[in-house]
KEVO-147294 format. One record per atom (N, C-alpha, C, O, CB): y, z, x; residue in three letters. Coordinates in steps of 0.001 Angstrom, whole numbers, padded with zeros to 6 digits, always signed. Glycine has a CB too. Layout:
REM KEVO-147294
YZXALA...
END
This chain:
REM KEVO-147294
-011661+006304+014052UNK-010606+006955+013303UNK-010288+008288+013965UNK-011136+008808+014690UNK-011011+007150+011822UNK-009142+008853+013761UNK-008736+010063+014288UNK-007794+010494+013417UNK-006961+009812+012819UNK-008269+010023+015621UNK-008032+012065+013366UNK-006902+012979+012800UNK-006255+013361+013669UNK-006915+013696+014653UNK-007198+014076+012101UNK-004535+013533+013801UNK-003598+013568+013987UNK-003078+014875+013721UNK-002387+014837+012704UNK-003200+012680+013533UNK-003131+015926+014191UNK-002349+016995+013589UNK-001283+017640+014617UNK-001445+017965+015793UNK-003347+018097+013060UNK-000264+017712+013880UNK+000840+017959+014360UNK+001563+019114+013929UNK+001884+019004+012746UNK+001462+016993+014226UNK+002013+020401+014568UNK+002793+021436+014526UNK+004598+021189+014765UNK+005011+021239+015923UNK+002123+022309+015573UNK+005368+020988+013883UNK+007044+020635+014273UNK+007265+021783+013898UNK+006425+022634+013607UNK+008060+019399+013530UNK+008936+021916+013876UNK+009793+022868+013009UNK+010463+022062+011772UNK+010674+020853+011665UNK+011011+023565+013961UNK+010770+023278+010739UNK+010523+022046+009555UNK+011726+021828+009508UNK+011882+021234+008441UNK+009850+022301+008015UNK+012843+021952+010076UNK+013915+020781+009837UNK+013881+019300+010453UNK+014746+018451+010243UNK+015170+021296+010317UNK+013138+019190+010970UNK+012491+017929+011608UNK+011432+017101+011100UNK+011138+016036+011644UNK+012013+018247+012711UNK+010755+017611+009919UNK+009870+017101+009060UNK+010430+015920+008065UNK+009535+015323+007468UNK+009360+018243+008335UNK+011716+015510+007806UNK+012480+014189+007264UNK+012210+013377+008274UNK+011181+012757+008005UNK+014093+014242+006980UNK+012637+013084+009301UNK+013084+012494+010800UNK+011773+012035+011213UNK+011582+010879+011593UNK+013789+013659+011998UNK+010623+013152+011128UNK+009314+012837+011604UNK+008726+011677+010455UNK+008212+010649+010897UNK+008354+014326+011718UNK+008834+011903+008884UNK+008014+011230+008017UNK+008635+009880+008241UNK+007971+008857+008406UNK+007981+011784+006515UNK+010227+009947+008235UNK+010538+008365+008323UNK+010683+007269+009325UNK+011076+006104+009289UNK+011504+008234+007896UNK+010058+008356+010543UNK+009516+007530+012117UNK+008271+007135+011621UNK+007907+006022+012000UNK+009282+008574+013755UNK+007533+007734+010890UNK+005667+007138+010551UNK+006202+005989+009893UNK+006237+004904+010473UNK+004316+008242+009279UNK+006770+006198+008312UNK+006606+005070+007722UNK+007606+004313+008062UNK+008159+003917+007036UNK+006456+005149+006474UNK+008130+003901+009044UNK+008350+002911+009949UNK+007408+002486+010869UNK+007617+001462+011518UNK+009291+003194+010564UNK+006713+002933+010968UNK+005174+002199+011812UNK+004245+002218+010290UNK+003080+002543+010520UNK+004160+003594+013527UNK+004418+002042+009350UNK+003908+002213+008171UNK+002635+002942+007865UNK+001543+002629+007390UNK+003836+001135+007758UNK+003341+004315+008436UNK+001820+005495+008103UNK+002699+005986+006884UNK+003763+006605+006897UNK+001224+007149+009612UNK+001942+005531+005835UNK+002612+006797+004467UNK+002129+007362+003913UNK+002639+007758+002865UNK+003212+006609+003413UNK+000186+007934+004483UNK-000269+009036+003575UNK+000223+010031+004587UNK+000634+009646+005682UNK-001969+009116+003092UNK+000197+011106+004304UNK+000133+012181+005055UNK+000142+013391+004351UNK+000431+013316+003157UNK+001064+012159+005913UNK-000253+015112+005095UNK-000527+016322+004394UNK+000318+016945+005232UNK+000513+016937+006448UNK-001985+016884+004237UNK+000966+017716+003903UNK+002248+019054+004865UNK+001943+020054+004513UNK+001780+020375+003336UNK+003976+019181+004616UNK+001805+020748+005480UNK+001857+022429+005101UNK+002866+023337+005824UNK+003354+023320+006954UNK+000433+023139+005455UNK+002998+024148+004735UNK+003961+025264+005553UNK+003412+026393+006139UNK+003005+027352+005483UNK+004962+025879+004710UNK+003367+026277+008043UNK+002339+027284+008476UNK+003786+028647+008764UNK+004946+028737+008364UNK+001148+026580+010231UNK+002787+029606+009759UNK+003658+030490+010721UNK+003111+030606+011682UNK+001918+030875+011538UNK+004018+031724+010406UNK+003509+030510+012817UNK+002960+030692+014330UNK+003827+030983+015463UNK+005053+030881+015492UNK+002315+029512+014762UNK+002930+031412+016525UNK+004211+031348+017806UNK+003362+030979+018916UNK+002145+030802+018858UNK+005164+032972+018239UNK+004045+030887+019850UNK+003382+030214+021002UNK+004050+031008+021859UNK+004188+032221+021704UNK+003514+028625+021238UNK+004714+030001+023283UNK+005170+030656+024333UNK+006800+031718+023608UNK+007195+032710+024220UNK+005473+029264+025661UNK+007266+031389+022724UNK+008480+031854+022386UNK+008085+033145+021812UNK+009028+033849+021451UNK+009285+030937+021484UNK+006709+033690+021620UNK+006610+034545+021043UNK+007559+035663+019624UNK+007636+036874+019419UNK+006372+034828+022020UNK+008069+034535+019000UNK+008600+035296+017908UNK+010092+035751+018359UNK+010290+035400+019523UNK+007606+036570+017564UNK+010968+036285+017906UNK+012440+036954+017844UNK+012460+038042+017318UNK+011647+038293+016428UNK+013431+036295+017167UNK+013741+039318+017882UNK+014056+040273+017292UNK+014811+039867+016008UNK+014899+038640+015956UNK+014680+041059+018145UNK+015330+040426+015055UNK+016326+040382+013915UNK+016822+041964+013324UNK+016221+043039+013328UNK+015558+039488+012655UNK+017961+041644+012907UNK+018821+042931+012902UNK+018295+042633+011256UNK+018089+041482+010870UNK+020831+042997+013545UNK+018092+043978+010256UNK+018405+043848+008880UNK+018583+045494+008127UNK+017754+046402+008064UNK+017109+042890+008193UNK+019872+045439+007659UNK+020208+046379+006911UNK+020288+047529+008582UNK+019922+048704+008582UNK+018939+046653+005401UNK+020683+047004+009466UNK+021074+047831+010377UNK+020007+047987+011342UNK+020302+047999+012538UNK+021490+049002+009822UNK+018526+048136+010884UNK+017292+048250+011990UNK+016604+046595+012395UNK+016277+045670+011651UNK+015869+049362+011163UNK+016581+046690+013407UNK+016217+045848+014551UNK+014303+045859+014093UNK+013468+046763+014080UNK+016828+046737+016389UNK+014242+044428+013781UNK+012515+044620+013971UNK+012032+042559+014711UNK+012591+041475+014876UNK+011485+045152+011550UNK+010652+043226+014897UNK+010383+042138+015086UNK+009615+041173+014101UNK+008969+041584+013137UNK+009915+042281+016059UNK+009813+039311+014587UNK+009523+038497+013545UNK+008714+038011+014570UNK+009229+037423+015521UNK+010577+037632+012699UNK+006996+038257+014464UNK+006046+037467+015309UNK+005938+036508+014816UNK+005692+035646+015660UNK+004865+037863+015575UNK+005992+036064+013694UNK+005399+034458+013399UNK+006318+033588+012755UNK+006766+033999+011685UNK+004111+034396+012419UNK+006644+032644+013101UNK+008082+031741+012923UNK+007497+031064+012217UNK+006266+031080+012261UNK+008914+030941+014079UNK+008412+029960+011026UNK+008113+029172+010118UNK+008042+027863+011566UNK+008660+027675+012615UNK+009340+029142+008624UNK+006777+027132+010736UNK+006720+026003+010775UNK+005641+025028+010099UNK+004642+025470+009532UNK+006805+025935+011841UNK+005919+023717+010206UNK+005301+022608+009184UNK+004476+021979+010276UNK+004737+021661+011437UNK+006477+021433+008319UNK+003370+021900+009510UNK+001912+021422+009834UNK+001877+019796+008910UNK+001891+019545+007705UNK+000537+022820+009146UNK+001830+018937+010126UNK+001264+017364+009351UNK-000089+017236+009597UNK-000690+018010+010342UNK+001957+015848+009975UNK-000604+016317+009025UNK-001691+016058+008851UNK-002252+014284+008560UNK-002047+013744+007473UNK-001870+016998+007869UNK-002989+013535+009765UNK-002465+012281+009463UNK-003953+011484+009686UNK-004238+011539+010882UNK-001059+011805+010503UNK-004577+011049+009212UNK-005872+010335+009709UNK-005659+008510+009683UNK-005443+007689+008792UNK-007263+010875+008540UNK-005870+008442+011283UNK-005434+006638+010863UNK-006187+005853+011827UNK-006991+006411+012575UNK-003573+006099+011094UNK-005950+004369+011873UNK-007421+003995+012701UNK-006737+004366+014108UNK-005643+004704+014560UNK-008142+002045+012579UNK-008088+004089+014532UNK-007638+004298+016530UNK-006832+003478+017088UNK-006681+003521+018309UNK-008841+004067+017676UNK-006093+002488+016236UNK-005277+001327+017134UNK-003770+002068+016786UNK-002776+001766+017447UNK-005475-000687+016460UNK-003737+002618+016177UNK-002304+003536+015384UNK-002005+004961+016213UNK-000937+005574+016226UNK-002754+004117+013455UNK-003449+005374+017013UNK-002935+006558+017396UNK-001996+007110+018314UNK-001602+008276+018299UNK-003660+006999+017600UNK-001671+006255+019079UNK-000740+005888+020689UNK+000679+005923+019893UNK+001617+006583+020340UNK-001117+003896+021711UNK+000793+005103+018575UNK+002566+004808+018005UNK+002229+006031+017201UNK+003078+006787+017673UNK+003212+003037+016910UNK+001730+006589+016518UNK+001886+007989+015349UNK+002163+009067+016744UNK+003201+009695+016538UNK-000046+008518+014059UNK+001639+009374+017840UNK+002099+009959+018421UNK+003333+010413+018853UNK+004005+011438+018736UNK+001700+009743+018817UNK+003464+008822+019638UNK+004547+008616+020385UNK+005812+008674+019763UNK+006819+009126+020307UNK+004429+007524+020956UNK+005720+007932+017919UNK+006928+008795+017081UNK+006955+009767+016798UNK+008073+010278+016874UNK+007269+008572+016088UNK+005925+010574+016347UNK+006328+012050+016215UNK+006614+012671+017591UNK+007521+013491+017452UNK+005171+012897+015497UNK+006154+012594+018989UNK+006881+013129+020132UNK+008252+012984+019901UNK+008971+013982+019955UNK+006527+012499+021395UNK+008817+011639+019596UNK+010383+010981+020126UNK+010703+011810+018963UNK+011066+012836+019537UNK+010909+008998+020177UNK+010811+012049+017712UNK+011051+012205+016515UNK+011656+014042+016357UNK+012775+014428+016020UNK+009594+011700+015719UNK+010465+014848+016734UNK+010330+016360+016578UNK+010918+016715+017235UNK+011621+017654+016862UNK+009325+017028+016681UNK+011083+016161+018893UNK+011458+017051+019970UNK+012708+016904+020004UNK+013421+015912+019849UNK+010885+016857+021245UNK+013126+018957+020419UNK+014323+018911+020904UNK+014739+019138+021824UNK+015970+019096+021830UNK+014867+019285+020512UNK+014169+019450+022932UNK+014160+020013+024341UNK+014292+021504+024210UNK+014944+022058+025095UNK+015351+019420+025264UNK+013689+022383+023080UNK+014204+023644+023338UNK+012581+023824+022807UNK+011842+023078+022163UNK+015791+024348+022524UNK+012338+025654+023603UNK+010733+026068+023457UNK+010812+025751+021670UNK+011771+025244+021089UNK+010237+028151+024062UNK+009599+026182+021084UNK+008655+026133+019548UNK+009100+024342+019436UNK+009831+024265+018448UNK+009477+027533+017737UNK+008993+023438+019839UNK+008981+022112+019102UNK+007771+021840+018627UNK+007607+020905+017844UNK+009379+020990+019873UNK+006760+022628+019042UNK+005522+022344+018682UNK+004657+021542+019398UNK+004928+021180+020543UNK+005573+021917+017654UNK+003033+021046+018485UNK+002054+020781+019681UNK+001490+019267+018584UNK+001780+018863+017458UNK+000578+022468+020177UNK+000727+018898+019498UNK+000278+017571+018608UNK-001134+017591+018829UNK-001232+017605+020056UNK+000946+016016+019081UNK-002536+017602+018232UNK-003478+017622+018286UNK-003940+016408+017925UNK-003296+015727+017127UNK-003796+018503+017840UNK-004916+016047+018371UNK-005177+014460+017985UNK-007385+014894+017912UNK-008057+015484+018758UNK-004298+012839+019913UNK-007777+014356+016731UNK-009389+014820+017072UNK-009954+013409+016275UNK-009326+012678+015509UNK-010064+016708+016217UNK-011146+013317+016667UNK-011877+012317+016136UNK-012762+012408+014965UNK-013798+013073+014970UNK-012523+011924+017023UNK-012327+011712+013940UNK-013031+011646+012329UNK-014280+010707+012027UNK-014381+009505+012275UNK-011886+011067+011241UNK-015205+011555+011431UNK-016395+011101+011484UNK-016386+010388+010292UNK-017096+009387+010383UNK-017413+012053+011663UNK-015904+010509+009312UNK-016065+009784+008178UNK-014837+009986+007052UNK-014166+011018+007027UNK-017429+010180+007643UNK-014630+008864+006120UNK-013560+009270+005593UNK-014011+008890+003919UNK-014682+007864+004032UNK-012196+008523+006330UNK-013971+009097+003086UNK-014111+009118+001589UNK-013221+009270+000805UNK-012611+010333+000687UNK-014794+009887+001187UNK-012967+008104+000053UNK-011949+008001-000641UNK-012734+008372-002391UNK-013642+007784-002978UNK-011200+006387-000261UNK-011964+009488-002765UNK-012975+009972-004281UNK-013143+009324-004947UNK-014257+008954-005320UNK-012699+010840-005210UNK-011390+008702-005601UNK-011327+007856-007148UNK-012336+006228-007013UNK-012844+005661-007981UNK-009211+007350-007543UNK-012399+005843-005843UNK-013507+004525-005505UNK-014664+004587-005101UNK-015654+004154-005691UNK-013188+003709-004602UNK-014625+005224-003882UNK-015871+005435-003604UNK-015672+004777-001745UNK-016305+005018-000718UNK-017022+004527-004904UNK-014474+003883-002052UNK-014467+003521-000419UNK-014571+004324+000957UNK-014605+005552+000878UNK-013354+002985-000217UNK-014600+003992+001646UNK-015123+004708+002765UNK-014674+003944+003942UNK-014429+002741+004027UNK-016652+004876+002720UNK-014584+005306+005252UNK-013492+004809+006546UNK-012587+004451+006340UNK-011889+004871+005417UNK-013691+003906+007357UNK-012091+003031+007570UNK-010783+002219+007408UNK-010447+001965+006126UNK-009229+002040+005965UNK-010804+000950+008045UNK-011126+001662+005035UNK-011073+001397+003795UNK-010096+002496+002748UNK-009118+002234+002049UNK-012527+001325+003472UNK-010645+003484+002923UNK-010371+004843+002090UNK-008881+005690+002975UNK-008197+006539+002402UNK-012134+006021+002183UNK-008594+005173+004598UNK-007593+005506+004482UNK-006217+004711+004104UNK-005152+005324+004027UNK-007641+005996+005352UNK
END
């Protein structure tokens, strides 16, 4: 099993969920992060003074699925997020040691 975590921009977070559940991944966890990378953030004008915005909105997925899924959850969220311009974000992929499902009790492939 592997977790899947993925950094987009969140207008791309529709586009991304309905590329998964078309390969029929439909649990998943969103969060709304802030970060920057190579783009390091933007100036912005407000109420006349110029300041800076280091940490840009963006949405954090979160996806745990078996290892035969991880190559297509990728490969749609790559095709899906990207726009050819810097912040599209990063895709992390790590390996899950165990998975527990509360309300049963199932466990691993089972529980996801």
């Amino acid at each position: 099993m592997k977790k899947i975590e993925a950094i987009i921009k969140p207008f791309k977070l529709d586009d991304v969920r309905e590329a998964l559940a078309d390969i029929n991944i439909t649990g998943m966890t969103v969060t709304e992060v802030k970060g920057f990378g190579r783009q390091k953030g933007h100036t912005e004008l407000y109420r006349g003074a110029e300041y800076m915005v280091d940490f840009l909105p963006k949405v954090k997925l979160e996806i745990v699925v078996g290892d035969e899924l991880v190559e297509r959850c990728v490969e749609a969220i790559m095709k899906t997020a990207q726009t050819g311009r810097i912040g599209d974000g990063k895709i992390f992929v790590f390996e899950v040691e165990r998975v527990i499902r509360i309300r049963t009790g199932e466990e691993d492939e089972d529980a996801i």
